[in-house]
C-alpha positions in Angstrom: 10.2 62.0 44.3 11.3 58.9 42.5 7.3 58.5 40.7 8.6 59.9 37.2 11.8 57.8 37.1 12.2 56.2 33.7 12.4 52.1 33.1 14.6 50.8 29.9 14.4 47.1 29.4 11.5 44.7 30.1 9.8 43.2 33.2 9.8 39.7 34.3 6.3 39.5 33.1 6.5 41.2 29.9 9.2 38.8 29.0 7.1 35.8 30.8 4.3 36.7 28.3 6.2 36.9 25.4 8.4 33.2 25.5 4.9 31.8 26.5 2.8 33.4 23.0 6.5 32.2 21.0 6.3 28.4 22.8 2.9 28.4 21.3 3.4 29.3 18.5 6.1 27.3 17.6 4.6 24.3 18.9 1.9 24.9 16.4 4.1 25.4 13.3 5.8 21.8 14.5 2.6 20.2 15.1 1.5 21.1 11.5 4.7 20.0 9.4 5.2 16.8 12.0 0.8 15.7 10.7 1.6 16.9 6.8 4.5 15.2 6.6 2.7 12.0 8.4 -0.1 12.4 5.5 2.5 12.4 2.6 4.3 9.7 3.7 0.4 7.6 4.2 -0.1 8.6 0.8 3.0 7.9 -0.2 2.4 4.5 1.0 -1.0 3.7 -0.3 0.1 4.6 -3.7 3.1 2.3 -3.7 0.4 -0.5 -2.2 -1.8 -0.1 -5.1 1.1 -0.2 -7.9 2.0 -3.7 -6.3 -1.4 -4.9 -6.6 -1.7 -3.4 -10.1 1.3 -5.5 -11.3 -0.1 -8.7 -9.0 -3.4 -8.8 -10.9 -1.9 -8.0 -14.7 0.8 -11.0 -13.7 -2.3 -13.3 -12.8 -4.1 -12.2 -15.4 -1.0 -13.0 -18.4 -0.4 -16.6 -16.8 -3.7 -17.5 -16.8 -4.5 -16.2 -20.3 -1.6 -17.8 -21.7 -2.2 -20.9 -19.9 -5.5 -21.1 -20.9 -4.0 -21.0 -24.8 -2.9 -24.4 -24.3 -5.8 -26.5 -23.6 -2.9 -29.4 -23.3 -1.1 -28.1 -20.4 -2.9 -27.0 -17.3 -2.1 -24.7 -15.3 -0.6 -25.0 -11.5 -0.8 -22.5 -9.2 0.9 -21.9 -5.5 1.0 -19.6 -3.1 2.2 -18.1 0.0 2.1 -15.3 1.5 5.1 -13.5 -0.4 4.7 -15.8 -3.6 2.6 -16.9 -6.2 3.9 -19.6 -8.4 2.8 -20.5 -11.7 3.9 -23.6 -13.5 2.4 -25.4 -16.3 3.1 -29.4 -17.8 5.3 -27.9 -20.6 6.9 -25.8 -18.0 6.0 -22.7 -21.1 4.2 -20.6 -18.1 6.6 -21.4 -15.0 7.2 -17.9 -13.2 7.0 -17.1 -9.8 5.3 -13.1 -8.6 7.4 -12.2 -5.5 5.9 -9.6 -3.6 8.2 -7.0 -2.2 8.6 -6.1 1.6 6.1 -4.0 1.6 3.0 -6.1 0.4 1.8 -9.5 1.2 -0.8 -12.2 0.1 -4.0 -12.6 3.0 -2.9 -16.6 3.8 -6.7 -18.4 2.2 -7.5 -15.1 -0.1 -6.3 -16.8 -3.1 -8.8 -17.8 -5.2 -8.6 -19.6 -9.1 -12.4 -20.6 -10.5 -14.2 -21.6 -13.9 -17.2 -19.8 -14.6 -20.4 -20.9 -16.6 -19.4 -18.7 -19.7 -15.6 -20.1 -20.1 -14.3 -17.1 -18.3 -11.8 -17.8 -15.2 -12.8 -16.0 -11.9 -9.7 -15.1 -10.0 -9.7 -13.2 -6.4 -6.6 -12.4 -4.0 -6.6 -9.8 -1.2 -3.4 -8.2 -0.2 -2.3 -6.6 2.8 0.9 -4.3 3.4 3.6 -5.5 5.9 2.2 -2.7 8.8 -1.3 -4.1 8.9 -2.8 -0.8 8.1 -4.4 -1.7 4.5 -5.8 -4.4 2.8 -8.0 -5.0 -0.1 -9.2 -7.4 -2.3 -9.0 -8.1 -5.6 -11.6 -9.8 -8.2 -11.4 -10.2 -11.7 -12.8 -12.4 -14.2 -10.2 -13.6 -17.4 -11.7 -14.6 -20.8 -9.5 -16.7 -22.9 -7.8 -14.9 -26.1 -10.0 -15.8 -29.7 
């Protein structure tokens, strides 16, 4: 008697199947904007790593050409691992390159050499503050003619 009654509405299952495919779903949408967002900010950070390093080794590079202008008055240099200081007799070349936050100088990476051809061989590895990246740096300086 009651086999043709109509149903309106959904069943428990139904519904169960539904908020389970939607849970799923939505955790994938987060998972994907929470793992780009992780790679932006990576990159992000890798770029800014590699602008500090750029402007470490063109500051190297100007003190130690200028320096080497003046046969007269040698050149100093210290270093920690936030700072480089360069200071010459005449006190022309004094300036100090403070790293930011974000980057610092490997303690013993610093490196200042003469080469056989009257070129300066200079080396420096850097690191960020997070330990997560680190290179080094080479470059040889000729003086200016």
């Amino acid at each position: 008697m009651n086999a043709h009654r109509k149903h309106n509405g959904f069943t428990v299952i139904e519904l169960m199947v539904s908020m389970v495919a939607f849970s799923v779903l939505a955790i994938a949408v987060g998972s994907m904007l929470y793992y780009g967002w992780l790679g932006w900010r990576r990159n992000t950070d890798s770029v800014a790593f590699q602008r500090d390093a750029m402007v470490a080794m063109r500051v190297v590079e100007h003190r130690i050409r200028n320096a080497s202008l003046k046969p007269l008055s040698p050149l100093t240099v210290s270093w920690s691992p936030s700072q480089l200081t360069f200071a010459s007799d005449d006190n022309y070349s004094s300036s100090d390159l403070a790293f930011d936050g974000g980057v610092v100088l490997v303690p013993g990476s610093f490196s200042v050499q003469s080469n056989s051809v009257g070129g300066i061989a200079v080396g420096f590895a850097l690191r960020n503050a997070s330990d997560t990246d680190e290179n080094s740096y080479e470059m040889t300086i000729y003086p200016r003619n």
